[in-house]
DRENDO-1510 file (C-alpha; in Angstrom, 1 decimal, always signed):
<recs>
REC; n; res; u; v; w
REC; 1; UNK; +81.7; -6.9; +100.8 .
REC; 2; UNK; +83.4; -5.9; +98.1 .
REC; 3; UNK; +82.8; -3.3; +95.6 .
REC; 4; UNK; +84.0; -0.8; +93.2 .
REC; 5; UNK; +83.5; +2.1; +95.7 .
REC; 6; UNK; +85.5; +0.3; +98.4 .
REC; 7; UNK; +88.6; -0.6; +96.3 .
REC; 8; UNK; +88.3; +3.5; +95.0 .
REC; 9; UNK; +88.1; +4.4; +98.7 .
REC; 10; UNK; +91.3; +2.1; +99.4 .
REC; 11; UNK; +93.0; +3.5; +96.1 .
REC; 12; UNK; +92.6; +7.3; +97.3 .
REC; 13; UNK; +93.7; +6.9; +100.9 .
REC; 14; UNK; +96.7; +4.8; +99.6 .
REC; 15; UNK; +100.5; +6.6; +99.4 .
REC; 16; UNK; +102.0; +6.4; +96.5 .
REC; 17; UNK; +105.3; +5.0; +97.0 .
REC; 18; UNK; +106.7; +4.0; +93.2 .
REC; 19; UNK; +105.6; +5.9; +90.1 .
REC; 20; UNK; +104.7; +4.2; +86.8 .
REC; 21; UNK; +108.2; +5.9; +85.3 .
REC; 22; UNK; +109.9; +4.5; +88.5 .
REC; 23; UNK; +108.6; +1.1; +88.1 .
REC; 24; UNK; +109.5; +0.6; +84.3 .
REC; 25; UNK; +112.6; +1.9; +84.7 .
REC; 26; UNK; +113.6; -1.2; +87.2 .
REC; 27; UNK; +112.1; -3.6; +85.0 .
REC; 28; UNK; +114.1; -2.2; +82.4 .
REC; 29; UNK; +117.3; -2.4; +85.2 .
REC; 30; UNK; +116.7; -5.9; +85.9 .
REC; 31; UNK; +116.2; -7.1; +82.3 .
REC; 32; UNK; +119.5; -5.8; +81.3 .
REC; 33; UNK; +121.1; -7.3; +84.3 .
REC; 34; UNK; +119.2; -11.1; +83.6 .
REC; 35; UNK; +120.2; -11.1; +80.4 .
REC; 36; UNK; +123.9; -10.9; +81.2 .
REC; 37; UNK; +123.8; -12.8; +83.9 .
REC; 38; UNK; +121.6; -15.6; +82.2 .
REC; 39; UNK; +121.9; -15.2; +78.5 .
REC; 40; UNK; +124.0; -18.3; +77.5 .
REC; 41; UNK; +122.1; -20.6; +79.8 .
REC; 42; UNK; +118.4; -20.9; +78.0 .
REC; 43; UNK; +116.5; -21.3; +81.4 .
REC; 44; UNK; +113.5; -22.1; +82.5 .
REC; 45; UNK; +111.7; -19.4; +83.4 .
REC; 46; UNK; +108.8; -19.7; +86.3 .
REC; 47; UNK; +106.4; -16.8; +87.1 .
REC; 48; UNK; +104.6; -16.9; +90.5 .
REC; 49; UNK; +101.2; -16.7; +89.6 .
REC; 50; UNK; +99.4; -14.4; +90.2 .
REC; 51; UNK; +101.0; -11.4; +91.7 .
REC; 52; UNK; +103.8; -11.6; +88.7 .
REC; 53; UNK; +102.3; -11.5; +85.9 .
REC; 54; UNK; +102.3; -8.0; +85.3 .
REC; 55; UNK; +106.0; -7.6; +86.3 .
REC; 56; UNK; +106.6; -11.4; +83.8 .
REC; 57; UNK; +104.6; -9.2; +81.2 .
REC; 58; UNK; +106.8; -6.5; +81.5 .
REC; 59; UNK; +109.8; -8.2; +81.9 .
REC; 60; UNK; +110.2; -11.4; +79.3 .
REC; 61; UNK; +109.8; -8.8; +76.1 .
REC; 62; UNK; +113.0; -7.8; +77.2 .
REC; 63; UNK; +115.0; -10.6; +78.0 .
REC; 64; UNK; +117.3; -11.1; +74.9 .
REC; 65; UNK; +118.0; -14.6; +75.2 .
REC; 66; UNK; +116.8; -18.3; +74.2 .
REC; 67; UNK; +114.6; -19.4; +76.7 .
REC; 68; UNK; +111.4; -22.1; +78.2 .
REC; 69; UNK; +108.6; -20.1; +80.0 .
REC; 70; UNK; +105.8; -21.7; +82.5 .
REC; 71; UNK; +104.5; -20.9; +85.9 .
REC; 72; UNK; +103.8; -22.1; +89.2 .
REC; 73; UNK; +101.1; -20.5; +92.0 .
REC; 74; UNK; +101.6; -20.9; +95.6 .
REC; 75; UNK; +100.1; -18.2; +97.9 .
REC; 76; UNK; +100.5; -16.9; +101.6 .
REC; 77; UNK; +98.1; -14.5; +101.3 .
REC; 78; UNK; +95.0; -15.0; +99.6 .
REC; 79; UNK; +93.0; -12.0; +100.0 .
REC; 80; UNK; +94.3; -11.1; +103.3 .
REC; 81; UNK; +96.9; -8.4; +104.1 .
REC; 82; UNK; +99.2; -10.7; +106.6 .
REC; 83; UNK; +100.7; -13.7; +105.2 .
REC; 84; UNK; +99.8; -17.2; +106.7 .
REC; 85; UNK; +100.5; -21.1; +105.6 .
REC; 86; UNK; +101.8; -21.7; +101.8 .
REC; 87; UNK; +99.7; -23.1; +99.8 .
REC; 88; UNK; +101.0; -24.9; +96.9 .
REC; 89; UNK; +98.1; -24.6; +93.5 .
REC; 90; UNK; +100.0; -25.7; +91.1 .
REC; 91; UNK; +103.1; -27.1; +91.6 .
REC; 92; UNK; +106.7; -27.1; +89.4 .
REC; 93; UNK; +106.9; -29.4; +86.8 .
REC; 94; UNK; +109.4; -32.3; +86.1 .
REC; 95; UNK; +111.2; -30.3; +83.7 .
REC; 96; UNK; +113.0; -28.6; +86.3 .
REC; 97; UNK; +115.3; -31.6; +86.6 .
REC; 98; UNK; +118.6; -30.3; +85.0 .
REC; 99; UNK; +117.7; -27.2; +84.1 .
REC; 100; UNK; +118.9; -23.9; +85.1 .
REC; 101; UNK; +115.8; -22.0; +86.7 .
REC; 102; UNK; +115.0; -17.9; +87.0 .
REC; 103; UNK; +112.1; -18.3; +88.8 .
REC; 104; UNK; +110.0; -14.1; +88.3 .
REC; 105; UNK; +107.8; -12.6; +91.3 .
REC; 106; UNK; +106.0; -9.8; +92.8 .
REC; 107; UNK; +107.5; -9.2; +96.3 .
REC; 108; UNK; +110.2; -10.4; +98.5 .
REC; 109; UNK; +109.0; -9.7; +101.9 .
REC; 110; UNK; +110.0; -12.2; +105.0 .
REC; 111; UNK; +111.3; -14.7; +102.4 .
REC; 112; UNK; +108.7; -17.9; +103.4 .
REC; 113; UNK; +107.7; -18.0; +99.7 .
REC; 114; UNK; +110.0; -17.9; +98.2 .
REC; 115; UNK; +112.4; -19.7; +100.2 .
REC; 116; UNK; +110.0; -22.8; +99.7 .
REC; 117; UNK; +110.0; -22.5; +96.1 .
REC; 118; UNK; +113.9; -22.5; +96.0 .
REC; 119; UNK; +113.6; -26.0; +98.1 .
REC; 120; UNK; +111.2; -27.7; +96.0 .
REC; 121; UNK; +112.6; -26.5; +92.6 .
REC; 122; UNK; +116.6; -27.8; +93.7 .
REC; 123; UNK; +114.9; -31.3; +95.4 .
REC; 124; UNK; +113.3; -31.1; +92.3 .
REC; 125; UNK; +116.6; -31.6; +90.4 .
REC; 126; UNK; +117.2; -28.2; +89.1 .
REC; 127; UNK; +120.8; -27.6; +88.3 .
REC; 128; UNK; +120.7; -23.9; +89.4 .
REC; 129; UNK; +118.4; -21.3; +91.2 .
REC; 130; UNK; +118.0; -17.5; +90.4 .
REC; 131; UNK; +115.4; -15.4; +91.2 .
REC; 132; UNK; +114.3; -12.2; +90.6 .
REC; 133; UNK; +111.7; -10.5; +92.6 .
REC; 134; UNK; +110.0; -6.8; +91.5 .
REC; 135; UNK; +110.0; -5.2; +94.9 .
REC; 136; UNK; +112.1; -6.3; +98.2 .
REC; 137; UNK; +110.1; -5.1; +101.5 .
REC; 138; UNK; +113.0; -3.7; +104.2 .
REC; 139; UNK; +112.2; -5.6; +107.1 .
REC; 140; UNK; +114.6; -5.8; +110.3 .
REC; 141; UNK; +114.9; -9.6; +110.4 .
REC; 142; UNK; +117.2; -12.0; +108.5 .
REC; 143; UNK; +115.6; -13.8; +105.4 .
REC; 144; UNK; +115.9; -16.9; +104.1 .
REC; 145; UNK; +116.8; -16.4; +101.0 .
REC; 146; UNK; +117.6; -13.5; +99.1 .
REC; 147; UNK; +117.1; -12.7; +95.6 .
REC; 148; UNK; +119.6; -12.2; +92.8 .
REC; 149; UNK; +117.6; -9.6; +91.1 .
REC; 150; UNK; +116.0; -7.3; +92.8 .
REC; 151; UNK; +114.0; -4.3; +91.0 .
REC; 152; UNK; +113.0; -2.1; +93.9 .
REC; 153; UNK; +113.5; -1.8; +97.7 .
REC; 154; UNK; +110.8; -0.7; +99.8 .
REC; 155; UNK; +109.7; -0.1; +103.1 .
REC; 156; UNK; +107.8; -2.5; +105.5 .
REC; 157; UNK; +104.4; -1.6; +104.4 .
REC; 158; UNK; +101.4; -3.7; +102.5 .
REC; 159; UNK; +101.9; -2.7; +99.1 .
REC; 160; UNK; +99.5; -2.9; +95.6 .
REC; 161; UNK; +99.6; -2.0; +92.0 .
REC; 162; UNK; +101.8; -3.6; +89.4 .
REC; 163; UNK; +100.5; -7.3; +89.7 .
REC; 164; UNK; +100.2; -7.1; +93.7 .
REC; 165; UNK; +96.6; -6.9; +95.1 .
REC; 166; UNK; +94.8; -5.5; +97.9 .
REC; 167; UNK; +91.9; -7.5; +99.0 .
REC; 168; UNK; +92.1; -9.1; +95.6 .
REC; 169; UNK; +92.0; -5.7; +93.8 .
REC; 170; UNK; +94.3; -3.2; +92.3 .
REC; 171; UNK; +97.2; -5.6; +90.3 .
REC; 172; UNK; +96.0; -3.5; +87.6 .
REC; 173; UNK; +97.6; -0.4; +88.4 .
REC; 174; UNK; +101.0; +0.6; +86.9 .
REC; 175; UNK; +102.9; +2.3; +90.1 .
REC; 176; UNK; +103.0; +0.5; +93.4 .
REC; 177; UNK; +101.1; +2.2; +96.2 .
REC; 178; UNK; +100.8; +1.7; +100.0 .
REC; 179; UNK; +98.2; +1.3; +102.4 .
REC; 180; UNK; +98.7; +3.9; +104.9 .
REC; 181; UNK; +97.8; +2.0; +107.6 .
REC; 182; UNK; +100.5; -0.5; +107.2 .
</recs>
């Protein structure tokens, strides 16, 4: 069951792995870099709901270009700790026929997500594909896909904080921690 003294239990046998200073400074990174990379193109801009909103909160203030802003939610996880079939919530729109895409979220991990959303957003007549995830887990097998902006690499652990959840809990928090179990 969950419970306030659980997630505080979780929270204090975590590992810190990315301060708050750490984490705004990438988002920082990777604004600058969108915004020469995208800044004549006015994309569409697609945050992966839920686990990006913090980092998309953080991040669009800073982009200093022209652009269209709506979201999509698919999950692997739910509130589990290993990933497991996509599930699409709400799915792209038609205006992503055309349209130059940077589609924002929380974690690149084994690539599954975010692979599918690069498939259904190009079948979907999008006229280019960029992504840009906060954090990139360092796994020892091929992905993919691969992201074109990446804020942070991290080990192979299951990480919270910053928009990603444990259980459901702890997107809240403004450094990235790590179970230390994982």
């Amino acid at each position: 069951m969950r419970s306030a003294a659980n997630a505080w239990t979780v929270l204090e046998a975590a590992e810190l792995i990315c301060s708050a200073e750490v984490v705004a400074e990438a988002v920082r990174r990777m604004a600058a870099e969108i915004t020469v990379r995208l800044h004549d193109q006015h994309p569409l801009v697609l945050t992966v709901m839920g686990g990006a909103v913090v980092f998309t909160g953080q991040l669009l203030p800073l982009l200093h270009f022209p652009l269209d802003f709506d979201y999509i939610h698919l999950t692997r996880y739910g509130r589990e700790t290993q990933g497991g079939h996509i599930r699409w919530e709400v799915a792209p729109k038609d205006t992503v026929a055309g349209r130059v895409v940077l589609v924002l979220d929380d974690i690149l991990d084994e690539g599954a997500t975010l692979a599918a959303v690069r498939t259904r957003l190009l079948e979907g007549g999008a006229a280019a594909f960029f992504s840009a995830v906060l954090v990139e887990k360092q796994i020892d097998r091929p992905k993919p896909v691969a992201a074109d902006f990446v804020g942070l690499r991290i080990p192979d652990r299951y990480v919270f904080g910053f928009g990603m959840d444990v259980r459901g809990e702890w997107r809240n928090l403004p450094a990235i921690y790590a179970l230390r179990d994982s």
